[in-house]
C-alpha positions as a Python dict, from the first residue, in 0.01 Angstrom:
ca = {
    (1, 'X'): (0, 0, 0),
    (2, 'X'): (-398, -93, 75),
    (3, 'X'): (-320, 121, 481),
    (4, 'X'): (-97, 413, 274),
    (5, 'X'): (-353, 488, 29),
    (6, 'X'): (-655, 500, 290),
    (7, 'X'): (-431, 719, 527),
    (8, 'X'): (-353, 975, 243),
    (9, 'X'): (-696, 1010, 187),
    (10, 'X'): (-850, 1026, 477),
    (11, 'X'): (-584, 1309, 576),
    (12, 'X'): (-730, 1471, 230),
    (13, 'X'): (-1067, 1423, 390),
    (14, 'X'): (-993, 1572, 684),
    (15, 'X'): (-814, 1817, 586),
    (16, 'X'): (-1050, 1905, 374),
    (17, 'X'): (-1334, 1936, 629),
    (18, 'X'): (-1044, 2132, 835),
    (19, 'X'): (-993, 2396, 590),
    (20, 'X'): (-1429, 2398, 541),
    (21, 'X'): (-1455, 2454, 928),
    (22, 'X'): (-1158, 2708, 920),
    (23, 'X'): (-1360, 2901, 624),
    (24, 'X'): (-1710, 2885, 837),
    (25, 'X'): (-1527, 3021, 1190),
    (26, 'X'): (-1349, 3288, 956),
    (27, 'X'): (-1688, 3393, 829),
    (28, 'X'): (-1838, 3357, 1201),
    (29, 'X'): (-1555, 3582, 1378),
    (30, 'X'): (-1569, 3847, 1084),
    (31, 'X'): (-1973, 3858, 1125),
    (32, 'X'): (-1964, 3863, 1500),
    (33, 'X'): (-1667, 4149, 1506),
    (34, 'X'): (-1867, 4332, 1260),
    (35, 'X'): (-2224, 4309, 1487),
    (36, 'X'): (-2021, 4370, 1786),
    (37, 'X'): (-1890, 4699, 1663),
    (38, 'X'): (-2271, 4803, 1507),
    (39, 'X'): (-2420, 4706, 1876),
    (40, 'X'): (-2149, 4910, 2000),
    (41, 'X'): (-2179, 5225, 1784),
    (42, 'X'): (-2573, 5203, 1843),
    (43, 'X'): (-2525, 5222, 2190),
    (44, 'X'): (-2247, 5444, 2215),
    (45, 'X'): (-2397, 5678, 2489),
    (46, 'X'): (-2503, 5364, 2722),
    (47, 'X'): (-2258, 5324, 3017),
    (48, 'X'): (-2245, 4916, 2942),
    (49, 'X'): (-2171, 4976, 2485),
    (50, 'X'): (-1870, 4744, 2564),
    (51, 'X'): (-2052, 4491, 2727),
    (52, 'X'): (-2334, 4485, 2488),
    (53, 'X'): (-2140, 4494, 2177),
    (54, 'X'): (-1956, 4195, 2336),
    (55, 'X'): (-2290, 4001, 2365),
    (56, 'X'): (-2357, 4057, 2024),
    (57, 'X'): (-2066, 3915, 1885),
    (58, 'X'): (-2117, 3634, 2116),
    (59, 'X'): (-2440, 3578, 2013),
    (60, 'X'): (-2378, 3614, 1634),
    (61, 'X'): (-2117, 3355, 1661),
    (62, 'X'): (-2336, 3121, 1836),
    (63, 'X'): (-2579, 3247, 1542),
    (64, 'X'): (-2310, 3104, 1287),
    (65, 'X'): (-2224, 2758, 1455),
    (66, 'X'): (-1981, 2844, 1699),
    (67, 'X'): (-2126, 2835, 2041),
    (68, 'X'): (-1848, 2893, 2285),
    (69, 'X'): (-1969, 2542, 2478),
    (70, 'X'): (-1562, 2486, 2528),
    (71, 'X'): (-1583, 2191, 2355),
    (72, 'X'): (-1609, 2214, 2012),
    (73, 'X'): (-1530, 2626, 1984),
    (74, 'X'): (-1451, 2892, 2211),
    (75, 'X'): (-1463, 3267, 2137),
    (76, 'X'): (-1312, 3540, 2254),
    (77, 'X'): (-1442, 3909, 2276),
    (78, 'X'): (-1164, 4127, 2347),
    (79, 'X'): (-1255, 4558, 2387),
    (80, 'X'): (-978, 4646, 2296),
    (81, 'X'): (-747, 4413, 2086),
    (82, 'X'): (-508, 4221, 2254),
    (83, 'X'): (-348, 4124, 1936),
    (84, 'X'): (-283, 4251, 1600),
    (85, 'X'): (-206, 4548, 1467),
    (86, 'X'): (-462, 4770, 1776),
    (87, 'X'): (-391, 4652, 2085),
    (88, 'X'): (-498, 4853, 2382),
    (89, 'X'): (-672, 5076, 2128),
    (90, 'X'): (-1052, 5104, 2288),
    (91, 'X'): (-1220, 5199, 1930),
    (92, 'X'): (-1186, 4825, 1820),
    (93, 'X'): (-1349, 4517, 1884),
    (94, 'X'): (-1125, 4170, 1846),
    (95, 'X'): (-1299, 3830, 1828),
    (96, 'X'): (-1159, 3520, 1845),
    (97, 'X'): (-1305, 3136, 1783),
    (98, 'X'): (-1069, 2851, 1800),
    (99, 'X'): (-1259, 2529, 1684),
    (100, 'X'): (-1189, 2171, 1763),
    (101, 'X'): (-1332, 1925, 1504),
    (102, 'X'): (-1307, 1552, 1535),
    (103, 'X'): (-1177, 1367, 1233),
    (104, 'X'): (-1251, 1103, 1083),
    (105, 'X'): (-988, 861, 900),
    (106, 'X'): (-709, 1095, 1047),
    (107, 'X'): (-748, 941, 1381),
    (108, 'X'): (-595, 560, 1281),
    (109, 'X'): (-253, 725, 1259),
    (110, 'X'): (-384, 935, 1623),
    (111, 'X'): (-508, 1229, 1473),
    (112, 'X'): (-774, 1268, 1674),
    (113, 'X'): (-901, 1624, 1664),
    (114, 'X'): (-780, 1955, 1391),
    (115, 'X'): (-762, 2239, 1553),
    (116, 'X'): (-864, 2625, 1382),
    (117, 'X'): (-794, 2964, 1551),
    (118, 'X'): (-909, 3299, 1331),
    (119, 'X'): (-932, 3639, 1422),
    (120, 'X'): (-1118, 3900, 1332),
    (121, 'X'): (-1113, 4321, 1405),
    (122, 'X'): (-1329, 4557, 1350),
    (123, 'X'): (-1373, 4942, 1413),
    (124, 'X'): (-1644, 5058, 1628),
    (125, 'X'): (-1620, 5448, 1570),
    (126, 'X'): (-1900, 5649, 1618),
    (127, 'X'): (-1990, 5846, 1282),
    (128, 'X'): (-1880, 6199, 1330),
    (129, 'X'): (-2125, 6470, 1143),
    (130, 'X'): (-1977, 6762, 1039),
    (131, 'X'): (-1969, 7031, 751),
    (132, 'X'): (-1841, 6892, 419),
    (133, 'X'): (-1501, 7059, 373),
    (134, 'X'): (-1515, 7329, 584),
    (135, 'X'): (-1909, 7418, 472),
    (136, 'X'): (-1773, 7569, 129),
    (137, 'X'): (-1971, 7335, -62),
    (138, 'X'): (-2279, 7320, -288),
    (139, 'X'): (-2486, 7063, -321),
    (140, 'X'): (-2767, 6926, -540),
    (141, 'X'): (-2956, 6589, -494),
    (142, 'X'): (-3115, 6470, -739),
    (143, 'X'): (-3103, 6142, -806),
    (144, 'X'): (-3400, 6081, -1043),
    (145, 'X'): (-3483, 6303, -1339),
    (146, 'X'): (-3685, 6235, -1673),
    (147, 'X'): (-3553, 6586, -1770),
    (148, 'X'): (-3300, 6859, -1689),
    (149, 'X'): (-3589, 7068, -1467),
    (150, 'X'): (-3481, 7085, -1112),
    (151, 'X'): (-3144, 6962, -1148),
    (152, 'X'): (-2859, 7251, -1095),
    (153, 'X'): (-2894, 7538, -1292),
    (154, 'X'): (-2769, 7882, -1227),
    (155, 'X'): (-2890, 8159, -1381),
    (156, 'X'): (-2905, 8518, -1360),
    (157, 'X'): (-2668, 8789, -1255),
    (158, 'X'): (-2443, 8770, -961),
    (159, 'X'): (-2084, 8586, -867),
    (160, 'X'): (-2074, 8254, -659),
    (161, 'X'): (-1729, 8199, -551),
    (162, 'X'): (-1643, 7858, -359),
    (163, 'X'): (-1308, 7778, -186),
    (164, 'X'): (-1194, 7456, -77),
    (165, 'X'): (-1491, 7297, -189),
    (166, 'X'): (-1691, 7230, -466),
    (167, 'X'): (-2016, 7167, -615),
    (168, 'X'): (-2143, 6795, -561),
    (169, 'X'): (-2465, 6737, -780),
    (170, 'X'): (-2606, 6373, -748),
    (171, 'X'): (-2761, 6322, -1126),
    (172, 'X'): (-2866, 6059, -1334),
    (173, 'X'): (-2887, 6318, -1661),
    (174, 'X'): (-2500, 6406, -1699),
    (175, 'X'): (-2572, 6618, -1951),
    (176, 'X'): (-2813, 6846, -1726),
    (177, 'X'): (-2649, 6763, -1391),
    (178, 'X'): (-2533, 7152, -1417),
    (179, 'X'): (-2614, 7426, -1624),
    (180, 'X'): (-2533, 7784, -1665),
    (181, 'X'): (-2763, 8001, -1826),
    (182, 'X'): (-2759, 8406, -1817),
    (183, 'X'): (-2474, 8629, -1932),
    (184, 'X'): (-2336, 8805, -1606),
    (185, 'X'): (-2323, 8450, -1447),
    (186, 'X'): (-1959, 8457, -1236),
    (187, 'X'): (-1892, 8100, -1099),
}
């Protein structure tokens, strides 16, 4: 009973420290996707984005504890996906890191090594500037104000008419954040 109870936990040890290093590479191929798709974005008008966004991720991994020495990890940059639900689709970057961690107590029933594979996607899409619903929109930023001056007031006479917009006013005075003040105001 002394060998059963030492086998279960050791398993519970290493499987323990298997679902830790699973955790960490999940963390490491989420980061690295993530940096790989900034680098890219950043660099979306050099001829070699791809190949510096994949250097990134590399690095970021290595950053994170998985080096890609072949031994204990190895990750995978793939522009585009291979896998999952965007393969072939070039706006994406896919990372893989499968780790190989020796255990412990696991290996005097020949358990020598657990094994981890994660995957991580992310988009690399270039931010696309453009007017705000068609440019029928007002806007008003303001995001600090003591007291209703300067915040969006109109006032007057005259009609304003907005279609498929709206006005946007970035306040921290809701009560002030718009006002309407004259009689022959149309809005």
């Amino acid at each position: 009973s002394f060998v059963a109870l030492v086998t279960i936990t050791g398993l519970a040890i290493d499987g323990g420290m298997s679902f830790s290093d699973r955790r960490n590479a999940q963390n490491a191929a989420d980061m690295a996707a993530l940096g790989g798709a900034l680098t890219r974005t950043q660099a979306s008008q050099d001829p070699n984005a791809d190949t510096l966004a994949a250097i990134a991720a590399l690095d970021l991994a290595d950053e994170n504890g998985f080096a890609n020495d072949l031994l204990t990890s190895t990750v995978t940059v793939n522009i585009p996906p291979e896998n999952g639900p965007y393969p072939g689709d070039a706006e994406y970057i896919e990372v893989i890191i499968e780790s190989n961690r020796e255990t412990f107590f696991a290996s005097i029933i020949g358990i020598d090594k657990m094994h981890n594979r994660v995957e991580a996607v992310a988009w690399a899409k270039e931010a696309v500037q453009e007017e705000l619903y068609g440019g029928n929109s007002i806007v008003a930023l303001k995001p600090t104000s003591g007291d209703c001056s300067g915040d969006f007031i109109i006032g007057g006479s005259g009609e304003t008419t907005v279609e498929g917009g709206g006005i946007f006013v970035n306040s921290d005075n809701s009560s002030c954040a718009f006002q309407q003040s004259g009689c022959n105001v149309i809005l």
